[in-house]
MARBA-3410 file (N, C-alpha, C, O; in Angstrom, 1 decimal):
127
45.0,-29.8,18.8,44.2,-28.7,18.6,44.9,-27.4,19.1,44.8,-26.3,18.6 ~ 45.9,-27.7,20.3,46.3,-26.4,20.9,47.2,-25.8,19.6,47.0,-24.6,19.6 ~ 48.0,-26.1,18.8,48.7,-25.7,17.9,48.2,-24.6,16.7,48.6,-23.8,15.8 ~ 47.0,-25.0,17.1,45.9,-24.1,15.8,45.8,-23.1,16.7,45.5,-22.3,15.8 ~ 45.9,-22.5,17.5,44.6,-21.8,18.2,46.1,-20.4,18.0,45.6,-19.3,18.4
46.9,-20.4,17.7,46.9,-19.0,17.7,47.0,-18.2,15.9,47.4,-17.1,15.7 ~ 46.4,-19.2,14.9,46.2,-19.2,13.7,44.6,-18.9,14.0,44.0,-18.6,13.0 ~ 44.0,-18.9,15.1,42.0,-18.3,15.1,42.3,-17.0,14.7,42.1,-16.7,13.5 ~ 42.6,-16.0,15.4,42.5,-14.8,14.5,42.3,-14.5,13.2,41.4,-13.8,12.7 ~ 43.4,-15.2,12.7,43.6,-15.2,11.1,42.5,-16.1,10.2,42.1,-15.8,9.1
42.2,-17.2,11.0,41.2,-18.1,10.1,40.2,-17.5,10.3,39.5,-17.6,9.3 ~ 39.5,-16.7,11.3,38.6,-16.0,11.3,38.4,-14.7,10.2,37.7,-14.5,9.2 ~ 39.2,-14.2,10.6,39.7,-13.2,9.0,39.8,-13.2,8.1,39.8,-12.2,7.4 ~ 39.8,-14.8,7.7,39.9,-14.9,6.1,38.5,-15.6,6.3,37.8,-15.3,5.3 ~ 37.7,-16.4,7.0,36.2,-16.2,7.2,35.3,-15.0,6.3,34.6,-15.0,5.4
35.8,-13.9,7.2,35.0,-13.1,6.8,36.0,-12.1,5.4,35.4,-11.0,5.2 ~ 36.8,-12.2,4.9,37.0,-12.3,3.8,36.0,-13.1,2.6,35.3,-12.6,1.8 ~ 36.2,-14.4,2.9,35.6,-15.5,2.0,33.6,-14.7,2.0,32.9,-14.4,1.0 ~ 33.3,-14.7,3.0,32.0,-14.0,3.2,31.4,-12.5,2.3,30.3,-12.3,1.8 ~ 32.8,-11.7,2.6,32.0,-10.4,1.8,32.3,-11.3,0.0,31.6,-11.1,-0.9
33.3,-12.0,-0.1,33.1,-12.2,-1.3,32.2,-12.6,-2.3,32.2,-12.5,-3.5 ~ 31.5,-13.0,-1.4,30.3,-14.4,-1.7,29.2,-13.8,-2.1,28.4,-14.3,-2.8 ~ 29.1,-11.7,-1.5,28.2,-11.1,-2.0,28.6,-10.3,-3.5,29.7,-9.8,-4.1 ~ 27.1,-10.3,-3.8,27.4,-9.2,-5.1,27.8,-7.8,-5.0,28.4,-7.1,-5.9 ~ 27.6,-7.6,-4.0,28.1,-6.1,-3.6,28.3,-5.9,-2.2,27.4,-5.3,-1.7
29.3,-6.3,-1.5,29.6,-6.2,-0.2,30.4,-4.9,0.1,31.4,-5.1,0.8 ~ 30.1,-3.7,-0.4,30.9,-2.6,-0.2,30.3,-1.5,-0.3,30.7,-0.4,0.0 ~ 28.6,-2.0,-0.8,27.5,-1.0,-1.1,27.5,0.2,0.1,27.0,1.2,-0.3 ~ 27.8,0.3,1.5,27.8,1.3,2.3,28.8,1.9,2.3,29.0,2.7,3.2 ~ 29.5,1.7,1.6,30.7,3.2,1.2,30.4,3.9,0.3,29.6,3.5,-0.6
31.2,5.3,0.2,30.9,6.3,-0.5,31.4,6.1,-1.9,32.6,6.2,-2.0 ~ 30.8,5.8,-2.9,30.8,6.0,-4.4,32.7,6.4,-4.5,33.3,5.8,-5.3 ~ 33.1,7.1,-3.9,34.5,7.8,-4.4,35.6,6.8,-3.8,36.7,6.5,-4.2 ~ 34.9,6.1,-2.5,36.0,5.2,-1.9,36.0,3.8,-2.7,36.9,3.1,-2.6 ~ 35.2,3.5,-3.4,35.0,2.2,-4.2,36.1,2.1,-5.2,36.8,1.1,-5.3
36.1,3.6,-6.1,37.1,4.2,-6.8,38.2,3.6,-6.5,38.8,3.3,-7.5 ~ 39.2,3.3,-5.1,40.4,3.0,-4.6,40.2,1.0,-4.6,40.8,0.3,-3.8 ~ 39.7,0.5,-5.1,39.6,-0.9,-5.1,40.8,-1.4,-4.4,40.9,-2.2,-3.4 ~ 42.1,-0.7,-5.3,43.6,-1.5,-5.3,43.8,-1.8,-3.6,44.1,-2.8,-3.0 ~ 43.3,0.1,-2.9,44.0,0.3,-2.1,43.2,-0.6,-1.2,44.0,-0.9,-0.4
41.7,-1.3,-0.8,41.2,-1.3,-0.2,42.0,-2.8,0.0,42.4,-3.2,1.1 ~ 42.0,-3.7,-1.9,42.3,-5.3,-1.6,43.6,-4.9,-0.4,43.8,-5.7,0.6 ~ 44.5,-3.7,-0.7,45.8,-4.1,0.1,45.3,-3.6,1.6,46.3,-3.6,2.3 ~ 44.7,-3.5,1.9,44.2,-2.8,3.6,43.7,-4.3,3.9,43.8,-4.9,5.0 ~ 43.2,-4.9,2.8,42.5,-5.7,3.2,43.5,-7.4,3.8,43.2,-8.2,4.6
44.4,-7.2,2.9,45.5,-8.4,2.7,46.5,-8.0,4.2,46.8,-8.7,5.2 ~ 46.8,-6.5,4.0,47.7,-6.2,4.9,47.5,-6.8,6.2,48.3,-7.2,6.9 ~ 46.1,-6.8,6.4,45.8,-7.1,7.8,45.9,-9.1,7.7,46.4,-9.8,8.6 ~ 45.4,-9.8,6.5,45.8,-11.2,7.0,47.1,-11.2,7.3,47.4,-11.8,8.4 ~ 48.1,-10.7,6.6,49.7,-11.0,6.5,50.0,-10.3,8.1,50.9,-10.8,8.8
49.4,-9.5,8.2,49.8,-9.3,9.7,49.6,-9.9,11.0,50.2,-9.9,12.0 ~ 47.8,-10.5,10.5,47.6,-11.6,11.5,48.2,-12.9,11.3,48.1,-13.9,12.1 ~ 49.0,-13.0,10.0,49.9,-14.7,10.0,51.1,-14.4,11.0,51.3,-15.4,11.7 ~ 51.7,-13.7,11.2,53.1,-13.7,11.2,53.5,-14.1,12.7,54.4,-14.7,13.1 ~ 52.3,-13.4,13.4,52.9,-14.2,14.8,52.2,-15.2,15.2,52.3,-15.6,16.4
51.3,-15.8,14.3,50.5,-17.5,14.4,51.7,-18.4,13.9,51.7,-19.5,14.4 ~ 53.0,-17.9,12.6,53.7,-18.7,12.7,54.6,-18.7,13.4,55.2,-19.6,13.8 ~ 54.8,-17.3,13.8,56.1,-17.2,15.5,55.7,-18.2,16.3,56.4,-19.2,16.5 ~ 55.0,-18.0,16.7,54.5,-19.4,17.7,54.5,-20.8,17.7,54.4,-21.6,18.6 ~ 54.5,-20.8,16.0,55.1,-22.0,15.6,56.2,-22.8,16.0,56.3,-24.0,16.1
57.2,-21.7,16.3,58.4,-21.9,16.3,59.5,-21.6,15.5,60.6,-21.8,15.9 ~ 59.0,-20.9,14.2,59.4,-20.3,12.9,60.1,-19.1,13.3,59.5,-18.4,14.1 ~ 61.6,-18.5,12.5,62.0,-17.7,13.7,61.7,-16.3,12.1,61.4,-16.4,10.9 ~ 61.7,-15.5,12.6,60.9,-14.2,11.8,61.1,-14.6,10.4,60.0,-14.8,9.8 ~ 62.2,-14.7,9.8,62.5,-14.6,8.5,61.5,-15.2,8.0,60.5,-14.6,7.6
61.6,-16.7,7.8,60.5,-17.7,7.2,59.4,-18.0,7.7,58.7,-18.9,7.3 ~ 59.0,-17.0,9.0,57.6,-16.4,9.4,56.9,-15.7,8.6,55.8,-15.8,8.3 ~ 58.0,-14.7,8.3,57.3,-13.6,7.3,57.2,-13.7,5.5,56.4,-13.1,4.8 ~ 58.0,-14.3,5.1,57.5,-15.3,3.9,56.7,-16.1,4.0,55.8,-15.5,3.4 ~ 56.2,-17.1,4.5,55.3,-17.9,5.0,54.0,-17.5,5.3,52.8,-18.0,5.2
54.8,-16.1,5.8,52.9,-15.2,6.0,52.3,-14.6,4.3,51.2,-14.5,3.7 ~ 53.4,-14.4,4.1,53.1,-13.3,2.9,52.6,-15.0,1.6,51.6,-15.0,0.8 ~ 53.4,-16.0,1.7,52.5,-17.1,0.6,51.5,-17.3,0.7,50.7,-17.2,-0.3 ~ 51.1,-17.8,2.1,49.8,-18.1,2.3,48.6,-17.0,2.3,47.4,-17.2,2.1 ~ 49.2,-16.0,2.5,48.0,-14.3,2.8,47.9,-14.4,0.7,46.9,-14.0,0.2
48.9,-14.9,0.0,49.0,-14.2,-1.8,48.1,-15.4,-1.9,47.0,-15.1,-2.4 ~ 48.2,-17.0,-1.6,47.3,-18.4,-1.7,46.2,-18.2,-1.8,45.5,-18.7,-2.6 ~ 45.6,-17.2,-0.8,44.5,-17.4,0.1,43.7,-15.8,-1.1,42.5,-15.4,-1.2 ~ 44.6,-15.4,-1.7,44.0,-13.9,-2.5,43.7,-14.9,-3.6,42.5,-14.9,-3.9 ~ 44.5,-15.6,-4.3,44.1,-16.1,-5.6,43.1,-17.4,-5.4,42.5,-17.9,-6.4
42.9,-17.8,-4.1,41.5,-18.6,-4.1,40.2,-17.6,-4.0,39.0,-17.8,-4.4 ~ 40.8,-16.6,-3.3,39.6,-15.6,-3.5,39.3,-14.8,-4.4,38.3,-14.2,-4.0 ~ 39.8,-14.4,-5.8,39.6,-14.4,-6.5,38.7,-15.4,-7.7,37.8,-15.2,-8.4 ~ 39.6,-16.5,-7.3,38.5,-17.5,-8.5,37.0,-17.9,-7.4,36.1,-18.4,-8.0 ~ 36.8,-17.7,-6.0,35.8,-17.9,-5.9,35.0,-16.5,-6.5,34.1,-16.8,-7.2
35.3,-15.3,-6.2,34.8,-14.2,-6.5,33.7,-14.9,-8.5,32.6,-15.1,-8.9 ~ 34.9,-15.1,-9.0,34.5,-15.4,-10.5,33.1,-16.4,-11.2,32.7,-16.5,-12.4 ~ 32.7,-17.1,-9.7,31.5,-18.0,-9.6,30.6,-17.0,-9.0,29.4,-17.3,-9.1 ~ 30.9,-15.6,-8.2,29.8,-14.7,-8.0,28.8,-13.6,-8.7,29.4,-12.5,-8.9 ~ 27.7,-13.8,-9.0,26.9,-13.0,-10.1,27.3,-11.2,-9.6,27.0,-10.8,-8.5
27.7,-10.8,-10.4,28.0,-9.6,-10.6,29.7,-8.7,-10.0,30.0,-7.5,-9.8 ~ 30.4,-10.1,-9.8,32.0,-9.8,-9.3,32.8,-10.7,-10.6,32.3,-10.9,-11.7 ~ 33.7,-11.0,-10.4,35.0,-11.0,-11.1,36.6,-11.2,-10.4,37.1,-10.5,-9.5 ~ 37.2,-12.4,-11.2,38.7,-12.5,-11.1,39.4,-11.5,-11.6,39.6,-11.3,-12.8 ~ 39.9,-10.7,-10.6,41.0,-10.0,-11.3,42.2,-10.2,-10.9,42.5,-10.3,-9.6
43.4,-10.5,-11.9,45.0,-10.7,-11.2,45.3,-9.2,-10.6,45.9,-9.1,-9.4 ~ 45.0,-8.0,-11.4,45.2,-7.0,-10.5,45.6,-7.0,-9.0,46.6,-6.9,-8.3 ~ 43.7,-7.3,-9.0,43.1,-7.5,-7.4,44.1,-8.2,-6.2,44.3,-7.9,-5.0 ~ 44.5,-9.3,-7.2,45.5,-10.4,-6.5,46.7,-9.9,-5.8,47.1,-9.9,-4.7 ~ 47.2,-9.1,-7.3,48.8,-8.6,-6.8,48.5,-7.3,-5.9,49.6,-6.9,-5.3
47.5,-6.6,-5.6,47.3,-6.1,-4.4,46.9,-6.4,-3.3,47.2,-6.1,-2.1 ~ 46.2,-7.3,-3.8,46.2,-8.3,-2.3,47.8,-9.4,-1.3,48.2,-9.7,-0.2 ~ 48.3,-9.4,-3.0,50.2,-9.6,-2.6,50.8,-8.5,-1.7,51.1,-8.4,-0.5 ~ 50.7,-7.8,-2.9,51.4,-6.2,-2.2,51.0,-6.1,0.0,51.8,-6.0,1.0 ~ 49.3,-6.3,-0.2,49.4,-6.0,0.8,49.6,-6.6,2.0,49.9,-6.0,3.0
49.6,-8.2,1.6,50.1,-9.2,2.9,51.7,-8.5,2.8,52.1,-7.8,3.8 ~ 52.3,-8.6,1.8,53.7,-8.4,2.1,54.4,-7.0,3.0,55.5,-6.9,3.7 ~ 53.2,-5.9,2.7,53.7,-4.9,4.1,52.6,-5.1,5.3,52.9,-4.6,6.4 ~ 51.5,-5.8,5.0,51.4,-6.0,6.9,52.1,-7.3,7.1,51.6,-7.5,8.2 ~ 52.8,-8.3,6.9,54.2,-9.4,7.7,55.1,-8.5,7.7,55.9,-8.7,8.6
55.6,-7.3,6.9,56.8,-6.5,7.3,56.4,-5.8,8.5,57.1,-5.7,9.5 ~ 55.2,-5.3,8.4,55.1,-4.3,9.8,54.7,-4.6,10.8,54.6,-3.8,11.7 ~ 54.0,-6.3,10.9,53.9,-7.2,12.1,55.2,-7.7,12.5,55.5,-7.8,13.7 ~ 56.1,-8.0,11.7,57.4,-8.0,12.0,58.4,-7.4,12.8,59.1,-7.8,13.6 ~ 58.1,-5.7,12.0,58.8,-5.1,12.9,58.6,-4.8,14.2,59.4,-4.9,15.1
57.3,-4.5,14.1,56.3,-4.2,15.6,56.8,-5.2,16.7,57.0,-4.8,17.8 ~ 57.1,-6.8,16.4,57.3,-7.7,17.2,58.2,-7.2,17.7,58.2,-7.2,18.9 ~ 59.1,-6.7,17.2,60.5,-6.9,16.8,60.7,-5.6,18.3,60.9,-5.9,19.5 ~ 60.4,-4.4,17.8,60.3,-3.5,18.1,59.9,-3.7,20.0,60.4,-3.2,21.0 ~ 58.8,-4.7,19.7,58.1,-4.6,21.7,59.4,-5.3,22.0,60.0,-5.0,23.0
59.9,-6.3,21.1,60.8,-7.6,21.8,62.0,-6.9,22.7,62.5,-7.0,23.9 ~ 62.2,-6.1,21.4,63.4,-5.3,22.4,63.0,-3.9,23.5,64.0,-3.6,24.3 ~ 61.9,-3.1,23.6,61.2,-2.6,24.3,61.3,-3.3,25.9,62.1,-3.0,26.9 ~ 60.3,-4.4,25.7,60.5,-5.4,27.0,62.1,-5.9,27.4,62.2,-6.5,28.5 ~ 63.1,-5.7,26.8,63.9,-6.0,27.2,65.1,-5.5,27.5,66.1,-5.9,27.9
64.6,-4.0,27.0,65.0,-2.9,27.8,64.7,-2.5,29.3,65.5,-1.9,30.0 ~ 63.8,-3.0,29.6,63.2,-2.5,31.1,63.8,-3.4,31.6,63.8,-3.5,32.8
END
């Protein structure tokens, strides 16, 4: 069990991903003009799983590179299962669009969880 537990973040996150999907309109308290940005929202929205994968697989033992691939398959897996669930929800829809924004955006939050690591690693090791 101890090996999961620093993948909780992230499975919780894609929790409540799977959740707003499930509604017909889980975005109804935004403003009409922000809805307009769909693309940008799937990628805010991905950015942040791919960012919470990358140091659940560091801890793996996985050294950055095939951390951050690894984040970014599973964060694009996890968009196109959420899409076809979306396609069983009365008044939503599969879009590949959707998907490859949701690609797009795992792939720059594992880059910018990356660097950030990267960034303290050598911070702290400055001091």
């Amino acid at each position: 069990m101890r090996p999961l537990v620093p993948f909780l973040p992230a499975v919780i996150y894609a929790a409540i991903i799977f959740a707003l999907s499930a509604q017909s309109n889980p975005l109804q308290f935004l403003p009409p003009e922000l809805l307009l940005q769909d693309k940008l929202l799937h990628t805010i929205e991905y950015a942040a799983l791919g960012a919470l994968l990358v140091p659940a697989l560091r801890l793996t033992g996985l050294s950055w590179a095939p951390a951050l691939v690894l984040a970014v398959v599973l964060a694009s897996l996890y968009g196109a299962t959420d899409e076809f669930h979306q396609s069983f929800v009365p008044g939503r829809n599969a879009d590949v669009l959707d998907w490859v924004a949701d690609t797009l955006g795992a792939a720059l939050g594992a880059v910018a969880a990356t660097v950030a690591t990267g960034a303290l690693r050598r911070a702290g090791g400055a001091g």
